[in-house]
FISE-548926 format. One record per residue (C-alpha): residue number from 1; chain; x, y, z. Coordinates in steps of 0.1 Angstrom, whole numbers, plus 5000, padded with zeros to 4 digits. Example, Ala and Ser with C-alpha at 12.3 -4.5 7.8 and 13.67 -1.06 7.14 Angstrom:
2
> k	c	px	py	pz
> 1	A	5123	4955	5078
> 2	A	5137	4989	5071
//
This chain:
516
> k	c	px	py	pz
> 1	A	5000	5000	5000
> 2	A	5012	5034	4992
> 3	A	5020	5059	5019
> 4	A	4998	5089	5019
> 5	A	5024	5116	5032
> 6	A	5022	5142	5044
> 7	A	4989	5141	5068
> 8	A	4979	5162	5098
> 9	A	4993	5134	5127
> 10	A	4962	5127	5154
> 11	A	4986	5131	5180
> 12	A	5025	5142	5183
> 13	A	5027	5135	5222
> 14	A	5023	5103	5244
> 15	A	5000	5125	5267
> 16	A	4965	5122	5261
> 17	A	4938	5144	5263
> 18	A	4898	5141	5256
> 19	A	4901	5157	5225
> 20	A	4930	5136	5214
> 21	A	4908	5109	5221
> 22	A	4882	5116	5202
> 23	A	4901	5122	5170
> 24	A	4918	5088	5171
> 25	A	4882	5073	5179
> 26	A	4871	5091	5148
> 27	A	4902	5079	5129
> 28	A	4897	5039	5135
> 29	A	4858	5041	5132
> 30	A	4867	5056	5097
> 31	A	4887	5022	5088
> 32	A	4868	4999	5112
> 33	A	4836	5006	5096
> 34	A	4844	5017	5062
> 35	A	4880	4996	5050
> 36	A	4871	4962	5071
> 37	A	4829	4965	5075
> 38	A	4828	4960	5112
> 39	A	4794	4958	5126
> 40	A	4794	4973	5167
> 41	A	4774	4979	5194
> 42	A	4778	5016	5204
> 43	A	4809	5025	5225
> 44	A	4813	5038	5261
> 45	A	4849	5038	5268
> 46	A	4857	5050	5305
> 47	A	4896	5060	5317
> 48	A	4897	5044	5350
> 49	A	4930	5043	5372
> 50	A	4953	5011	5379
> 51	A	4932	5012	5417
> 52	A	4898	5009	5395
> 53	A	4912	4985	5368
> 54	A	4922	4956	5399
> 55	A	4886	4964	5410
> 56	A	4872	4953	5381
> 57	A	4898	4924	5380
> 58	A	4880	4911	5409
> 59	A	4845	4912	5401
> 60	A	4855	4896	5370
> 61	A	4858	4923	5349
> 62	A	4822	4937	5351
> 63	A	4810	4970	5360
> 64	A	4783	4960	5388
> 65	A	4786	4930	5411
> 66	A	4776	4913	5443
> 67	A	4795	4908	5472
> 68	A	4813	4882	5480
> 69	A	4845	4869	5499
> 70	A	4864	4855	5468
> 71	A	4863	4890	5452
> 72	A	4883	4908	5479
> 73	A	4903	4876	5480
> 74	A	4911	4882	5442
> 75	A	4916	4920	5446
> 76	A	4946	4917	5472
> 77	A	4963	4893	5454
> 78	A	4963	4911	5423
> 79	A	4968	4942	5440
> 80	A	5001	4921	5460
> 81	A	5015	4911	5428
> 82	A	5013	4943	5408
> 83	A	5028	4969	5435
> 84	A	5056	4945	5440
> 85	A	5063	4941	5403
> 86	A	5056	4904	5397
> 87	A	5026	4908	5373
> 88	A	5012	4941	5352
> 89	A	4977	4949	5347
> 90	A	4956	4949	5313
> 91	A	4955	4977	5289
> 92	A	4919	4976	5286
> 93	A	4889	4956	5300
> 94	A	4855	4950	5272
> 95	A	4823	4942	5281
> 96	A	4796	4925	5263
> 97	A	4772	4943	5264
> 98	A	4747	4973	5248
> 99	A	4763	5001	5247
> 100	A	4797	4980	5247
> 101	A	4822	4990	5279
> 102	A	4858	4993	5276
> 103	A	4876	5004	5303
> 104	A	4910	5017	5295
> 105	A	4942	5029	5316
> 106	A	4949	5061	5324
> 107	A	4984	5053	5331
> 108	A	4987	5043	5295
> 109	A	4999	5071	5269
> 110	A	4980	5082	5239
> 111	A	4998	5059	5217
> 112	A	4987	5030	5230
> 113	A	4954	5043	5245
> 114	A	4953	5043	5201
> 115	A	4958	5007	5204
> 116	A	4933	4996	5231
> 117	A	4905	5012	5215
> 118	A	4910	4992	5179
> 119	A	4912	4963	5201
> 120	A	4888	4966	5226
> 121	A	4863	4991	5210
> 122	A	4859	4976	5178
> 123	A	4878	4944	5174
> 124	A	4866	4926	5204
> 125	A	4831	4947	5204
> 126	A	4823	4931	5167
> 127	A	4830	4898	5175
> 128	A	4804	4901	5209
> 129	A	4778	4915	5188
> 130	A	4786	4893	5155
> 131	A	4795	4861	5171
> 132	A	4771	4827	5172
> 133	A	4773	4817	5204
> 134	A	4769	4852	5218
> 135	A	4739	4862	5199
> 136	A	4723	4823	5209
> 137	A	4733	4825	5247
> 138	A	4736	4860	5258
> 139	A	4717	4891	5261
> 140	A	4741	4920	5258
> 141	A	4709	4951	5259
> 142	A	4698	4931	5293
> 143	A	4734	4924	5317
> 144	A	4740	4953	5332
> 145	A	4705	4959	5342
> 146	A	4705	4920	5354
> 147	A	4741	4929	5375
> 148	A	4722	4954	5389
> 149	A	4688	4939	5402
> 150	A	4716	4907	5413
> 151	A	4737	4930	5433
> 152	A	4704	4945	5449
> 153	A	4688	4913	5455
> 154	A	4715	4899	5473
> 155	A	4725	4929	5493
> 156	A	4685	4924	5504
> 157	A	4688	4889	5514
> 158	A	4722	4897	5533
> 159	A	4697	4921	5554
> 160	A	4671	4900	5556
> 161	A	4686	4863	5568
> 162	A	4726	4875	5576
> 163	A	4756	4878	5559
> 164	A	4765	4839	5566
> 165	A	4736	4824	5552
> 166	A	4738	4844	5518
> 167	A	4775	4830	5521
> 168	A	4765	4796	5520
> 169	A	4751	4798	5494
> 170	A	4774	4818	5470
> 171	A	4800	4796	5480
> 172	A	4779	4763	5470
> 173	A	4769	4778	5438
> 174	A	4804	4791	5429
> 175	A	4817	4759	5434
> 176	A	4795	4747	5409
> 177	A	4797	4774	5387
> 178	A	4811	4754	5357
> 179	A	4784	4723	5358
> 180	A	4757	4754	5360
> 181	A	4758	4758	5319
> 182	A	4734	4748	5292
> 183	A	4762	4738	5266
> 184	A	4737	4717	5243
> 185	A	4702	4734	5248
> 186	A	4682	4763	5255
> 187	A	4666	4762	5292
> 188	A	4634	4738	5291
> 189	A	4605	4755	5289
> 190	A	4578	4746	5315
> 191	A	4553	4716	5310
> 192	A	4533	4716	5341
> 193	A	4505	4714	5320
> 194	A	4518	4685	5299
> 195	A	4526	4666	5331
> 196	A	4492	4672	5345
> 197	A	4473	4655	5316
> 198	A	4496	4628	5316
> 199	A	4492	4622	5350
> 200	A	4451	4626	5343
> 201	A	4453	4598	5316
> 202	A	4476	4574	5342
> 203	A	4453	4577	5368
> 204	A	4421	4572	5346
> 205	A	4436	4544	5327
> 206	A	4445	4529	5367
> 207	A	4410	4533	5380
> 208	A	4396	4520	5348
> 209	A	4418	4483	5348
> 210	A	4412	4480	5387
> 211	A	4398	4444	5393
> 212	A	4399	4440	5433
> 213	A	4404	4403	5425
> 214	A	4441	4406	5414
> 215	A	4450	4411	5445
> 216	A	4452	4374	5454
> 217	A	4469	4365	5425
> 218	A	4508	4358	5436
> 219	A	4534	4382	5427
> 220	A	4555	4377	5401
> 221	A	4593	4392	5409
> 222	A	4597	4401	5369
> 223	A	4567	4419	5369
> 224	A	4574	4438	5399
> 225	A	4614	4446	5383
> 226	A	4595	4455	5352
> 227	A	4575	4480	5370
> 228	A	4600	4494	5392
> 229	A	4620	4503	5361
> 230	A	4593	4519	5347
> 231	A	4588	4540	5375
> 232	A	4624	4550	5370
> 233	A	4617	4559	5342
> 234	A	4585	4578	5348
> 235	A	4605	4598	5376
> 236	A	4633	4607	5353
> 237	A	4608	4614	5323
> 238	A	4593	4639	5346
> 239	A	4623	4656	5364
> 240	A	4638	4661	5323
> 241	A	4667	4638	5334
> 242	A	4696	4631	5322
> 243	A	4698	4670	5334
> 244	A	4735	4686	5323
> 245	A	4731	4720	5344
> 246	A	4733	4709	5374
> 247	A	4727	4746	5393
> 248	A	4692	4745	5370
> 249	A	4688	4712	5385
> 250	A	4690	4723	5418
> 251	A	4674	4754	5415
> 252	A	4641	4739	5403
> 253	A	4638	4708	5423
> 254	A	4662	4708	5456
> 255	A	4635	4702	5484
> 256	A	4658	4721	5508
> 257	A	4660	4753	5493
> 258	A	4638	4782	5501
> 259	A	4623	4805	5479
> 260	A	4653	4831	5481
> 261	A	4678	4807	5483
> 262	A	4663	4791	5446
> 263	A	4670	4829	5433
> 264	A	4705	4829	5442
> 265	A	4713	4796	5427
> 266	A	4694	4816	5394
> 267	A	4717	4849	5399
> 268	A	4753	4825	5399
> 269	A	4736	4800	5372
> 270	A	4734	4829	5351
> 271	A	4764	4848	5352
> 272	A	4780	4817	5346
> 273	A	4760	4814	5317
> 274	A	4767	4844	5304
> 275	A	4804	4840	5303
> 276	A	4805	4805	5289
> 277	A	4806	4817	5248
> 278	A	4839	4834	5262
> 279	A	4852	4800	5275
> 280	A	4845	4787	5240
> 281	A	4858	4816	5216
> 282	A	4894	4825	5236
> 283	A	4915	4820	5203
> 284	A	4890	4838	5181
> 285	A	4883	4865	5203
> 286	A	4913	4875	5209
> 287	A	4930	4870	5175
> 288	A	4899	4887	5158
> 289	A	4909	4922	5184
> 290	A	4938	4917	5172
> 291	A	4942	4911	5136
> 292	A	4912	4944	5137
> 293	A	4940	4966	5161
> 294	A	4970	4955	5137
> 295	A	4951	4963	5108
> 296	A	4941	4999	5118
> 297	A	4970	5008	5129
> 298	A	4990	4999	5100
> 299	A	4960	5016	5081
> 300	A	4964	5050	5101
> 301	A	5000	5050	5096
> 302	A	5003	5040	5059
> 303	A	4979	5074	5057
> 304	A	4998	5093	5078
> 305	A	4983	5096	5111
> 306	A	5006	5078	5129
> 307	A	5042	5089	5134
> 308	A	5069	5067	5137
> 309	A	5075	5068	5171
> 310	A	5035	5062	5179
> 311	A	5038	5029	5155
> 312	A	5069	5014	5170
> 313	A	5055	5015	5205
> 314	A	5020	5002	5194
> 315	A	5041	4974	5176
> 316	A	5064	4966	5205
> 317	A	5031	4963	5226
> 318	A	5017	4942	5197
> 319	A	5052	4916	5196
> 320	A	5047	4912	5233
> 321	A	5009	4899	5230
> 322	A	5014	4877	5198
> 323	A	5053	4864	5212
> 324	A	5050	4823	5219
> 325	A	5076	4810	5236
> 326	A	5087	4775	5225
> 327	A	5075	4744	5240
> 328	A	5113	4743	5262
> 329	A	5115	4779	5271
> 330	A	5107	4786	5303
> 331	A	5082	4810	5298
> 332	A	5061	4790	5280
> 333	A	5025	4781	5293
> 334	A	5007	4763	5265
> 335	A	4996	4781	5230
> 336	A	4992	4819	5233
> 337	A	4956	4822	5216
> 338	A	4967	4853	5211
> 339	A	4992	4847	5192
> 340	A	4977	4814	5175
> 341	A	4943	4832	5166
> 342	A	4962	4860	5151
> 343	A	4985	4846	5130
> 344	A	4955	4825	5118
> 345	A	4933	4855	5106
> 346	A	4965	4868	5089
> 347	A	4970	4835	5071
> 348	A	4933	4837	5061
> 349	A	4939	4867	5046
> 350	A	4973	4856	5025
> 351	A	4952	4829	5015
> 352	A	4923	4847	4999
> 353	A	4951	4872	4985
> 354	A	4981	4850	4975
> 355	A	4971	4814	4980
> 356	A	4995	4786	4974
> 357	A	4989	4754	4954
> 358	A	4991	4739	4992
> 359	A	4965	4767	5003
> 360	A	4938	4757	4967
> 361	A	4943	4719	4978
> 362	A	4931	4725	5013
> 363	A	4905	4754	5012
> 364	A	4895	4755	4972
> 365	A	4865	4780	4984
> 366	A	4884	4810	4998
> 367	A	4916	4803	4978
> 368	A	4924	4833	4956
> 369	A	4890	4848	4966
> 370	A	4902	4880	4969
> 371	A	4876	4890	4999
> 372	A	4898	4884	5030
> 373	A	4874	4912	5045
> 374	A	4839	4891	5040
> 375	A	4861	4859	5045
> 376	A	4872	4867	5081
> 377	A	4835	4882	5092
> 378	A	4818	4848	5078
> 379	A	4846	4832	5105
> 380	A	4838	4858	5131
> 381	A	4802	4850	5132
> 382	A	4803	4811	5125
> 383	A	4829	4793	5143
> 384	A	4842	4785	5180
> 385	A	4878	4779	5186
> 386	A	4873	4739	5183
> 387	A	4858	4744	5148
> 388	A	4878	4770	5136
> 389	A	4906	4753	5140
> 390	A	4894	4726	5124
> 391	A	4884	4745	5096
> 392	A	4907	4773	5091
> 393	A	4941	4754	5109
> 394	A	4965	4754	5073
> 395	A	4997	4735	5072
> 396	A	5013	4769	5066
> 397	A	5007	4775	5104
> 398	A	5011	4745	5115
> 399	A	5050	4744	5103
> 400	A	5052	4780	5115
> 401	A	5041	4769	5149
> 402	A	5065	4740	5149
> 403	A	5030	4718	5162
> 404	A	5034	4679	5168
> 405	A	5010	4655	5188
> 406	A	5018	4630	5219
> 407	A	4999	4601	5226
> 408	A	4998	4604	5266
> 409	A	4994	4562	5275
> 410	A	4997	4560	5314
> 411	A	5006	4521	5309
> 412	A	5034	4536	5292
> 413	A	5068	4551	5309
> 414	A	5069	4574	5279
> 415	A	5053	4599	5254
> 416	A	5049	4590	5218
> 417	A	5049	4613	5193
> 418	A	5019	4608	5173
> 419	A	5019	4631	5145
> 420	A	5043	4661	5137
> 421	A	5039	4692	5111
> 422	A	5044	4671	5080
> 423	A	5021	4658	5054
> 424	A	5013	4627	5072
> 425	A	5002	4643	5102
> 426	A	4984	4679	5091
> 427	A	4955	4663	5098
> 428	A	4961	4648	5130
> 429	A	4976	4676	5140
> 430	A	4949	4698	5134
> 431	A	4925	4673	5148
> 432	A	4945	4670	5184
> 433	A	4944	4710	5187
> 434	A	4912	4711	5177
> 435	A	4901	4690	5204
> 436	A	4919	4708	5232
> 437	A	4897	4731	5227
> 438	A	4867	4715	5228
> 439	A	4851	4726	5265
> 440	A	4825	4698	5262
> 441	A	4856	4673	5257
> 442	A	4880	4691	5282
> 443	A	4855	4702	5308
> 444	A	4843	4669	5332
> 445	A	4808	4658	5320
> 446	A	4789	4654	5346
> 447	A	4748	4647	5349
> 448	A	4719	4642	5372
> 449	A	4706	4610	5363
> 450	A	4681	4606	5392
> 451	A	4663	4615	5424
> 452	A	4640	4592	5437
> 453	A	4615	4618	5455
> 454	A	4594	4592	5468
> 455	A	4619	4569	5489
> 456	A	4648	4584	5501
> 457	A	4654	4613	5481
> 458	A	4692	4605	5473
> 459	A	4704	4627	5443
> 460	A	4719	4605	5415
> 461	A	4751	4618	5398
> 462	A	4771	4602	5367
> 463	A	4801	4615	5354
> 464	A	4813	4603	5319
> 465	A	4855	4596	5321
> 466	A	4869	4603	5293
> 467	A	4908	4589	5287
> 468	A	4911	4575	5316
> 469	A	4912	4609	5333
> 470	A	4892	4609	5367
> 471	A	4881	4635	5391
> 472	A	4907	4650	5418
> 473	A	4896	4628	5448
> 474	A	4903	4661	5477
> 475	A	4881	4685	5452
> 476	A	4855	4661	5442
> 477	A	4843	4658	5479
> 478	A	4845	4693	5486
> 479	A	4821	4699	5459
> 480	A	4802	4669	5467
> 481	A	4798	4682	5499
> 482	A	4783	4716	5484
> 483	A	4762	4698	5464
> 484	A	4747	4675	5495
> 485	A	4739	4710	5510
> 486	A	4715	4724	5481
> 487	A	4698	4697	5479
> 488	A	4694	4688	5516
> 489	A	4700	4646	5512
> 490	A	4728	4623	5504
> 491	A	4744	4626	5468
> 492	A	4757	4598	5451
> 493	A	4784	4602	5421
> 494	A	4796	4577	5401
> 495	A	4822	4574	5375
> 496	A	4814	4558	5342
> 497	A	4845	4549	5314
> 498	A	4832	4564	5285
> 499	A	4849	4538	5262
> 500	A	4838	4505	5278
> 501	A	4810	4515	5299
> 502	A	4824	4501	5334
> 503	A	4817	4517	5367
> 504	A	4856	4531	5371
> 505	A	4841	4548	5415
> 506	A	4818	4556	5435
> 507	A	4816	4587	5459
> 508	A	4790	4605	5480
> 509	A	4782	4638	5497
> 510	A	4796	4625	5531
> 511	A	4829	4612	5519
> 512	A	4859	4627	5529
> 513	A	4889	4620	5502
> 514	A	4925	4625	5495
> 515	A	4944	4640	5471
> 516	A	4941	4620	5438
//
């Protein structure tokens, strides 16, 4: 691209100013909405000190929230570790929501205050409002007023039944926090009214084929099994069992929980709900804000608006968030998404530009295309980071990232590489990472399966082992333990191998384990 020189620079300082501010704002909308065809919520951007930015670190990065212990724990730590110069604090904090909130640093100077607003304020703030998952499973016009009536509502029950009890049962639901998802379905609607007619028809179809006589016919033990199983499955047919969100679960049919308690368990269940596409779109999020930050910026400069010394610190930042160690440097700490999302979205784009005989073999429908633009806002929109990997993942970045697969046996004393960057393993490759990212595979899968409301009221739980990998024995009781005090009775968990089908433990609400 041709630079446009000369051009009236947006800023020739590193101090900001309101009015700087605004004419870099003005500046990237130009090329966020007109060059790449962004599509945002409206902005709010707030300048909040380094004392307001670990605030927000603790409440998990949102504007209004509850109290609770684990915050405060959160904030001295983080406060701890950045006055003593062990860990820094994030340019910016985004919010998902209508208008969309970024919060940036007022320590920061106006170069890089530049920088956080292509990525936060558009980059990131696209993706929220364009993304699949978020537009299925969030409601970005109605969180803030939700955080609100949730930090009233529990500053009300605090007055109302103490600080302790309220504390129960945040820390029963936090502890649960990541079985409190829908990750395959919507909510279930209610069915009262199905379940009444059924029940209508049973009992008329009962009165209508009594005969007092067969009373002194002898019971037959098959007949009796028979029926038991189908009042199983009666029970479970009415409860909506095999239930995967367990805090729904709970919520809706613990016979312990009162009224307020029941709208706690809601307030957690959906917060965590809420923040679950996130879990799932790391890589893309990320490496969409910034492929949109690196983009603008180059843009701005190649017209002028950037000086030299504005673009090498906004690339310096940039080098720091896309750097990956390698898999024996000391630093490293898995795959950087954001350097793996990134570097994905710019392969996209050389691909749709100047593809590769390689590049036409493995994507012959964007190859050449020309429309890296429309190209990376289909992606955007469509994908999660499991299946854009598997989709987008070329053997260009694959040899760039040096990737390889182990096979992880634990009859074995050692690894086995399985597959390594070469045309033999591509797909394997891509398959493996693919999967690591895979929160229904990663997560543990665990379900109610029953609760027998009629006898003893014991909660049934099954957990689905996948690889061999079971539940930390110290942790699983702890939560156990929560969970026996939701529901008020004994809960039962049992682990299933997912490949053979065998019972691999048992474990209830009262056990008290060991480290695994």
């Amino acid at each position: 691209m041709t630079v446009q020189r000369p051009a009236k620079l947006l800023f020739d300082s590193s101090d900001w100013t309101f009015d700087r501010l605004r004419a870099a704002y003005d500046a990237i909308e130009d090329v966020a909405l007109n060059d790449l065809g962004l599509d945002i919520y409206p902005n709010q951007i707030e300048i909040i000190s380094s004392e307001q930015m670990l605030d927000a670190y603790s409440s998990v990065g949102m504007p209004l929230m509850y109290r609770h212990w684990s915050f405060g724990k959160r904030f001295v730590r983080e406060s701890h570790l950045y006055r003593k110069g062990f860990s820094g604090l994030a340019y910016e904090i985004v919010i998902n929501s209508n208008p969309c909130i970024s919060y940036n640093m007022e320590e920061s100077s106006m170069a890089m205050q530049t920088l956080v607003m292509a990525h936060a304020a558009f980059g990131h703030n696209h993706f929220f409002k364009n993304n699949y998952l978020f537009r299925q499973w969030t409601d970005a016009e109605a969180i803030l007023e939700y955080l609100n009536f949730a930090k009233g509502y529990i500053a009300q029950c605090e007055e109302r039944h103490g600080p302790n009890a309220v504390e129960a049962i945040l820390d029963a639901a936090h502890a649960l926090m990541d079985q409190g998802v829908f990750r395959y379905q919507r909510p279930p609607k209610s069915s009262a009214k199905v379940k009444d007619e059924k029940r209508r028809d049973r009992l008329a179809y009962e009165e209508a084929m009594f005969r007092d006589i067969w009373r002194t016919v002898p019971v037959n033990e098959a007949v009796l099994e028979t029926e038991g199983q189908a009042e199983i499955s009666e029970r479970q047919g009415a409860m909506q069992l095999p239930a995967e969100n367990l805090l729904y679960f709970l919520e809706k049919n613990s016979p312990a929980l009162e009224p307020w308690q029941r709208e706690v368990l809601r307030i957690v269940r959906c917060i965590a709900q809420y923040f679950y596409p996130q879990k799932q779109t790391k890589v893309m999020n990320e490496g969409c804000a910034t492929f949109v930050h690196y983009t603008i910026i180059n843009t701005l400069y190649d017209q002028g608006r950037l000086s030299e010394g504005a673009m090498l610190e906004m690339l310096d930042s940039h080098a720091s968030v896309v750097f990956q160690p390698d898999f024996d440097d000391p630093r490293h700490r898995g795959i950087n998404p954001y350097a793996l999302g990134f570097e994905m979205m710019q392969d996209i784009k050389r691909i749709c530009v100047e593809p590769t005989d390689e590049d036409r073999e493995w994507f012959p429908e964007i190859a050449g295309c020309g429309d890296w633009r429309g190209t990376l806002r289909h992606a955007w929109a469509s994908y999660r980071d499991e299946s854009f990997i598997q989709q987008y993942l070329s053997p260009h970045v694959m040899r760039k990232f040096k990737l390889f697969s182990l096979t992880d046996d634990e009859k074995q004393s050692h690894y086995k590489v399985k597959a390594i960057h070469d045309e033999r393993g591509y797909k394997e490759v891509r398959a493996a990472l693919a999967r690591s990212y895979d929160i229904g595979y990663v997560d543990p899968h665990i379900q109610v399966v029953d609760a027998d409301m009629r006898g003893d009221r014991a909660l049934q739980l099954e957990h689905l082992v996948r690889d061999g990998i079971a539940l930390s024995v110290k942790h699983r009781d702890r939560v156990l333990g929560y969970v026996g005090a939701l529901w008020g009775y004994d809960v039962h968990l049992v682990g299933i191998d997912a490949d053979s089908g065998k019972e691999v433990y048992r474990a209830s609400s009262g056990d008290k384990g060991e480290d695994a």
